[in-house]
C-alpha positions in Angstrom: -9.9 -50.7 11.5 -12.1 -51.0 8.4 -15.1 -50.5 10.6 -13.7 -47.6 12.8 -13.3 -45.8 9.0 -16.5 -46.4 7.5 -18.1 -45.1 11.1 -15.9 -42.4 11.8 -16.6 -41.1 7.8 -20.2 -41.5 8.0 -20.2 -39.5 11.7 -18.0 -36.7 9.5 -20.8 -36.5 6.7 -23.9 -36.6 9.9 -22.0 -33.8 11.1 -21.3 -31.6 7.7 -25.1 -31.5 7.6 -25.6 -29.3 10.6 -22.6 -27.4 10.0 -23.8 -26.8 6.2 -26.5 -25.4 7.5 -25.2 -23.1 9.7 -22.0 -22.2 6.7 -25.6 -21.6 4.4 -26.9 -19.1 7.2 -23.2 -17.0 6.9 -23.3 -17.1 3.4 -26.7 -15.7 2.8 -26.3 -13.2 5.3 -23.5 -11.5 3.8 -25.3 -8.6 2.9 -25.8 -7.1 6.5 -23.2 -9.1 8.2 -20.5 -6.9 6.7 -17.0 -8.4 5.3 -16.0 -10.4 8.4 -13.9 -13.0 6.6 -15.2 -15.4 9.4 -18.4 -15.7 7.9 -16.7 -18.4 5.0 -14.4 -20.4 7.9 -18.2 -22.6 8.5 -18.4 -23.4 4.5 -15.0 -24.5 5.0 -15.1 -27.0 7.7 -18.3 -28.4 5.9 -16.4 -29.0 3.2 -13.4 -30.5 5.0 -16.2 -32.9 6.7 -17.5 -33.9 3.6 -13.9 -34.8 1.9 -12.7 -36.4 4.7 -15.7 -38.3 5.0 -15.8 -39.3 1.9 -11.6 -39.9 2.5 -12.1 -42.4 4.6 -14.8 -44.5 3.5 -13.1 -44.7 0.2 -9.9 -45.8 1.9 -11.7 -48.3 3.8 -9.3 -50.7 3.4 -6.4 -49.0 2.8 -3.6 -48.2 4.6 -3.7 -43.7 5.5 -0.4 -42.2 4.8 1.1 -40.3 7.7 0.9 -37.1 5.9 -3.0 -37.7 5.7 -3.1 -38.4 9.0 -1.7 -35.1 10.3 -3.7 -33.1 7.9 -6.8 -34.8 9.7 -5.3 -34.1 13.1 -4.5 -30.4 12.1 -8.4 -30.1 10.6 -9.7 -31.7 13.5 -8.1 -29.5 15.7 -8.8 -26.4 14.1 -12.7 -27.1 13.9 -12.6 -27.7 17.9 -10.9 -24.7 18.7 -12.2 -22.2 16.0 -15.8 -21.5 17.7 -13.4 -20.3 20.7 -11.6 -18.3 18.7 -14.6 -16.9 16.7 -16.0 -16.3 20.0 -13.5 -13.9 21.4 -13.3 -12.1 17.9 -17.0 -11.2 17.9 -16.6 -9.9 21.6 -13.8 -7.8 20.5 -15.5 -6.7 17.5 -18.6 -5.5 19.5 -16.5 -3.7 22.3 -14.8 -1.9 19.7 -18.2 -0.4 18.3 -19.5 0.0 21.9 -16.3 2.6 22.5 -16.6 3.7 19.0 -20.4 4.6 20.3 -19.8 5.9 23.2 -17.1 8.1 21.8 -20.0 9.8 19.1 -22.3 10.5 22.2 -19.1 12.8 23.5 -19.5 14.7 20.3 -22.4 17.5 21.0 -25.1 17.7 18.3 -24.8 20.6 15.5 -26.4 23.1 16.8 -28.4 23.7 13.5 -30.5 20.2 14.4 -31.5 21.4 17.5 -35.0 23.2 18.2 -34.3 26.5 19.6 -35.9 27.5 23.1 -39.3 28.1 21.8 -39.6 24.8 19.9 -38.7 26.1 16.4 -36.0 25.2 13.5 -36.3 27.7 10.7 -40.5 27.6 10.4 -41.5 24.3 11.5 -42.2 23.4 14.9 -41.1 20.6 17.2 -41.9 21.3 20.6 -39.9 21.9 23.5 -39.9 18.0 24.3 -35.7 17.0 23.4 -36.6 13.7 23.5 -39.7 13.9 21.0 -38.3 16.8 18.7 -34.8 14.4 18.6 -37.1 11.2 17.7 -38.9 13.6 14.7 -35.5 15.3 13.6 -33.3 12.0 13.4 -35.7 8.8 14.1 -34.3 6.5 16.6 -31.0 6.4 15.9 -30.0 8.6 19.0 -31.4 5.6 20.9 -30.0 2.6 19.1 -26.9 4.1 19.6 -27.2 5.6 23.5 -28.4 1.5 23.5 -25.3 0.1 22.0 -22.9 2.1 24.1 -24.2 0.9 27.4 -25.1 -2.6 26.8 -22.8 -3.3 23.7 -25.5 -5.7 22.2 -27.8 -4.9 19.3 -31.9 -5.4 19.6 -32.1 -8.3 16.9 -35.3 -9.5 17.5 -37.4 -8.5 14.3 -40.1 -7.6 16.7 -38.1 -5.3 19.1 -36.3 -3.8 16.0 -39.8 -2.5 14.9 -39.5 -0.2 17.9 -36.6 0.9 16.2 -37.9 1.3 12.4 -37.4 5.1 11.8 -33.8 4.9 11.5 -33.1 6.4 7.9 -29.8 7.9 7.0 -31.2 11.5 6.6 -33.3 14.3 8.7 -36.6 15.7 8.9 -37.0 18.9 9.1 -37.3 22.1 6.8 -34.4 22.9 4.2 -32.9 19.6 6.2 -31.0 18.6 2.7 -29.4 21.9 1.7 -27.9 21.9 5.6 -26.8 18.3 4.6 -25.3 19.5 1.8 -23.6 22.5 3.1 -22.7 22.3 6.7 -19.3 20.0 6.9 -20.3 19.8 11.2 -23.6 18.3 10.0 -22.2 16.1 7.5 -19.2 15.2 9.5 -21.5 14.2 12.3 -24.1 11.9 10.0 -21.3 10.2 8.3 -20.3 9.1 11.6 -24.2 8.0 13.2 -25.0 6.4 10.0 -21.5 4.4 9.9 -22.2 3.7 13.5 -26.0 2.2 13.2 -24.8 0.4 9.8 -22.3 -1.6 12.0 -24.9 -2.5 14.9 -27.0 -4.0 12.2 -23.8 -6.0 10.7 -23.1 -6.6 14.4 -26.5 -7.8 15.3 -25.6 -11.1 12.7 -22.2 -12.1 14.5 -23.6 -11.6 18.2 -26.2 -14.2 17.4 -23.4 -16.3 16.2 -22.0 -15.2 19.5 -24.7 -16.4 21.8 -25.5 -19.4 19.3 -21.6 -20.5 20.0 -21.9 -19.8 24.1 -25.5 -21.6 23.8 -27.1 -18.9 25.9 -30.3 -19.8 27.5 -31.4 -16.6 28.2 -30.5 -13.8 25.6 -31.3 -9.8 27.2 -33.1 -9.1 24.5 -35.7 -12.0 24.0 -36.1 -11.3 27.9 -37.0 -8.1 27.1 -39.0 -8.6 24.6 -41.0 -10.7 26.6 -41.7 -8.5 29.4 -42.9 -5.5 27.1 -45.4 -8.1 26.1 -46.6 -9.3 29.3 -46.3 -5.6 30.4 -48.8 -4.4 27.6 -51.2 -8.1 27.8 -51.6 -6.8 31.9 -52.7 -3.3 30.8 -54.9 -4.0 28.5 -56.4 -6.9 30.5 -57.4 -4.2 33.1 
């Protein structure tokens, strides 16, 4: 028995050392993963590791009290079953941004931030292209956003978010801050695409935790990723 406690202590402080460094990844990243409270659960299994660990090697030739023993059994199964139930909170938490998503694309854009039929708001000139004069009116965020509510995943590759680096919170076009300012349909609309893009990127954190915790081999986006490079390496190789 004095063996099996010194083992099974030293396998608890092996295995605090991964999980410490994933509790240290959470941590740090709690200024764009938002105030999801699960972010502090990994510091605190570490930490139970670590004590119990140290618990048993220390009582190494003691006799454990049955009241220490259930609070090991209730740990122990709590840190099997919380990546589960981590799991299934993340999914939920992403398919209540997807509707949330979808929902803004039901809402039609304020008519003051589009081009009228000649290309034109107030002076400057956009073009008759929606998709272009959208893209130099209100960056990508349109897209990030049509993205989200069809696939409910966020592009979190720091290469593929590059694509996506015109996202700022306000628009681009002439007397663009006085109709910020002024217009409660304009206002009412950004405060809702800006709240919406400022949860993909919290939501980008947690569905790496996600696939991390479902050890995905293939993640859509990395696939992507990779065939837009292949697909640009074969153009320019001919």
């Amino acid at each position: 028995m004095r063996t099996l406690k010194i083992n099974f202590g030293l396998g608890c402080l092996v295995a605090a050392l991964p999980l410490g460094l994933f509790a240290w990844e959470c941590l740090i990243a709690s200024n764009y993963a938002g105030e999801l409270s699960w972010k502090f659960v990994p510091a605190a299994f570490t930490m139970g590791l670590v004590c119990t660990g140290f618990f048993l090697i220390s009582r190494r030739g003691s006799v454990i009290s049955a009241r220490a023993k259930m609070v090991m059994v209730i740990f122990f199964g709590l840190l099997v079953i919380s990546p589960a139930l981590l799991d299934i909170h993340v999914r939920q938490e992403r398919r209540v941004l997807q509707a949330r998503a979808r929902n803004f694309l039901l809402r039609a854009i304020p008519k003051v931030l589009t081009p009228n039929s000649e290309g034109y708001i107030s002076y400057e000139y956009f073009g008759t292209n929606n998709y272009e004069a959208e893209r130099q009116i209100m960056g990508d965020s349109q897209q990030l956003i049509k993205r989200y509510a069809k696939t409910g995943r966020i592009r979190w590759s720091a290469r593929i978010q590059g694509q996506f680096a015109i996202t700022g919170e306000h628009l681009n076009f002439p007397n663009s801050d006085d109709v910020e300012r002024t217009n409660q349909e304009v206002r009412a609309w950004l405060a809702e695409r800006n709240a919406i893009l400022s949860e993909e990127w919290r939501m980008g954190f947690w569905q790496w935790i996600e696939d991390t915790i479902e050890m995905k081999a293939k993640i859509p986006e990395i696939e992507e990723e990779d065939d837009m490079l292949e697909g640009q390496t074969n153009h320019m190789g001919r």
